[in-house]
N, C-alpha and C positions, 0 to 999 in steps of 0.2 A: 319132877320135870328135869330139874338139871343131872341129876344121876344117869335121868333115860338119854339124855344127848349126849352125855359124855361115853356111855357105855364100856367097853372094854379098854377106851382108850386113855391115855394121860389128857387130862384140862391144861390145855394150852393158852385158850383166850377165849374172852367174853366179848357176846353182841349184844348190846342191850337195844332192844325198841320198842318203845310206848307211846308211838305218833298213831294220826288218827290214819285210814286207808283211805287212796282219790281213790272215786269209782270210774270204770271205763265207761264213759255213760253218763247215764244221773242217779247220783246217789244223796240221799239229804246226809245232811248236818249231824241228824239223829244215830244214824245206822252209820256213819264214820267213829262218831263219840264212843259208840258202843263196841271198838273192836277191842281186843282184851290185850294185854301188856305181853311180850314174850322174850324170852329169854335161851342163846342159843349158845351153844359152845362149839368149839374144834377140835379135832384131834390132828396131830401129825401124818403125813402120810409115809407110809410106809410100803414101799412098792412088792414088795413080798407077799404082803396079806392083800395089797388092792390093787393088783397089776391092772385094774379096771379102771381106775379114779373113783372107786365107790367104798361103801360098806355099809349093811344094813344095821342100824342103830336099836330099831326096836318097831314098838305099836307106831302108829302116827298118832299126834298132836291137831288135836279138831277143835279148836279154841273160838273158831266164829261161823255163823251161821249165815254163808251168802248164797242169796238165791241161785238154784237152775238155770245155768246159761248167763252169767254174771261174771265178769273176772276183775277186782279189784286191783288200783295199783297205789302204793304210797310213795306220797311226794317224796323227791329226793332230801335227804337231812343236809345242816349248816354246811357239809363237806363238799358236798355237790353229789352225794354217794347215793346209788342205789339203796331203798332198804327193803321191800319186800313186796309182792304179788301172789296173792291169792284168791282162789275162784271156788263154783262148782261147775265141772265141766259135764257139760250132756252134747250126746249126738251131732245134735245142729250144730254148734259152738264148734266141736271138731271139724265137723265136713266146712264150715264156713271159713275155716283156719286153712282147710288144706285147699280148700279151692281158690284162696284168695292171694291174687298176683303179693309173689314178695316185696317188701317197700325196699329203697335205696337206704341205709342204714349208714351210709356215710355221712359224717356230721351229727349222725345222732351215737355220741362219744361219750362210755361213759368212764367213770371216777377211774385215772390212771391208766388212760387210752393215751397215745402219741410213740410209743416207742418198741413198737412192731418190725420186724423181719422178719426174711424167712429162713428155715433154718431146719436140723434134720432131728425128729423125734423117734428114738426104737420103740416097739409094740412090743406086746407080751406072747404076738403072734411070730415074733421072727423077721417081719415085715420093718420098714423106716417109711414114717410121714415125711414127706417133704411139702414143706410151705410154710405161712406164716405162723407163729409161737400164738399170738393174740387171735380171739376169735369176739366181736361183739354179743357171748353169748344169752339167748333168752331165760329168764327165769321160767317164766310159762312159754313154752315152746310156741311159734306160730301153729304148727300143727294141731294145736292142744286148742288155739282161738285166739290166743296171747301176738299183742299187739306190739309194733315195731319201734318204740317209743323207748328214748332214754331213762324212763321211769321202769321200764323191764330189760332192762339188759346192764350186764356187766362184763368189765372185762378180763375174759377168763381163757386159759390156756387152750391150745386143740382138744389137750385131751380131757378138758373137764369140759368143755361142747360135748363130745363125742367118743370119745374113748379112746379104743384102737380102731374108728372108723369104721366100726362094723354093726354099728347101732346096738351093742353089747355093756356100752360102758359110758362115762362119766353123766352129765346129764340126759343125754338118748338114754339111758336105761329106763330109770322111773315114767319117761315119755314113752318110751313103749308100751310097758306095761298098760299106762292108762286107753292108747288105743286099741291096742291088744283085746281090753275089758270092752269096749265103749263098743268095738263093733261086733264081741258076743251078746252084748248086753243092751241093747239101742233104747229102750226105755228106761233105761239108770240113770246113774249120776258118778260123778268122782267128785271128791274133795280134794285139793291139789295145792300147796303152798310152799315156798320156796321165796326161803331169807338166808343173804348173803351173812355169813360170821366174817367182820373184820378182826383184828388186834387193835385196839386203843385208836388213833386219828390215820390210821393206814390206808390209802387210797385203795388199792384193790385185796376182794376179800382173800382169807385162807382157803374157806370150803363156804359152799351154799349146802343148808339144811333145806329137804325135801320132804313133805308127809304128805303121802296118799292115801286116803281112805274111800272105795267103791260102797255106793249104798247098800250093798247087802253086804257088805264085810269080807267078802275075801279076798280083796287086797286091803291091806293094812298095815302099812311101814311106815318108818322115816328113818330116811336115807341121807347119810352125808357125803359130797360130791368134792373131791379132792381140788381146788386149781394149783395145781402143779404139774409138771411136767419132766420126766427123768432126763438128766444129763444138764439140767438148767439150776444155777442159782437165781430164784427171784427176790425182787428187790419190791417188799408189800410196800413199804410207803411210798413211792412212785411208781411203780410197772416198770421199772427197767430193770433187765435181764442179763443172764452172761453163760457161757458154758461152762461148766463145773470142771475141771483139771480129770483126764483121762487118769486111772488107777497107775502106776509104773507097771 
């Protein structure tokens, strides 16, 4: 397990979580107790090999058994921190996701939110974002069914939302893919899980680790989603930011 999340890259830091999963919904006592211990790591990002904010790690990590149309969320740890959301998503779940009016997401802040601007990010396409660094983004995407709730989201750069904005990269990637499957495949499933890697008491994470697994198996990854941002020093144990000294 740990070998498979470190993959090609240097072990930077460890996630440890062995808290029980809230359900969205009702979930007993029993089926929280029973969810299995996991362990994540990070790698550095290196914009060279992931001008995306991604990189594909390996097989996916299918550790719990949550029903069809189910998305669990685990209560935030002592820190106030996000620690992880995971479902199986079918059909309904997504169409109810994308049909469903967006909630106001202000206020719902999570671990190392307050110190947002806007400010200009280059793409790998040539192109510069302009707007804010910080985005509230979802672990389970609303699209996906994933709920507007400080217990799924974290605070995570533009481009580990999004990428280069072209629904190619940082989180939108493995969320496409799942749509992508969901509407060749309307009577399937996805397996979908995504837990943030902190460093040690650091308020916002390094990378969120991603495993998707499609019922019939041809999708089958897990995916680590960079938050960083090129041209930005960030600062994990608080969220504050700065621009990194242009080259001479």
């Amino acid at each position: 397990m740990l070998a498979a999340c470190v993959g090609l890259g240097v072990m930077l830091g460890t996630r440890l979580w062995g808290g029980g999963l809230a359900s969205w919904g009702e979930v007993t006592e029993a089926a929280a107790s029973e969810l299995p211990y996991r362990e994540v790591t990070y790698t550095a990002w290196d914009g060279d090999e992931s001008p995306q904010y991604y990189r594909i790690v390996g097989q996916a990590v299918v550790d719990v058994d949550i029903p069809a149309g189910q998305i669990w969320y685990a209560p935030l740890d002592r820190l106030g921190r996000t620690v992880r959301a995971a479902g199986t998503i079918d059909a309904p779940t997504m169409k109810d996701g994308l049909d469903r009016e967006r909630g106001i997401l202000r206020g719902h802040d999570p671990s190392g939110w307050g110190h947002n601007a806007e400010t200009d990010i280059a793409l790998p396409d040539g192109t510069t974002y302009h707007g804010f660094l910080w985005n509230r983004s979802h672990l389970v995407a609303k699209s996906l069914g994933g709920n507007d709730e400080v217990e799924n989201l974290v605070c995570g750069t533009r481009t580990e939302n999004v990428g280069a904005n072209d629904g190619e990269g940082g989180m939108a990637y493995g969320e496409g893919l799942v749509r992508t499957w969901l509407r060749r495949n309307p009577d399937g499933t996805v397996f979908y899980s995504a837990i943030p890697a902190y460093e040690g008491n650091e308020l916002v994470c390094r990378s969120v680790i991603v495993d998707i697994r499609s019922s019939d198996g041809t999708l089958d990854l897990e995916i680590e989603v960079y938050n960083a941002a090129l041209g930005h020093r960030i600062d994990y144990a608080t969220g504050a930011w700065s621009l990194e000294a242009s080259p001479a």
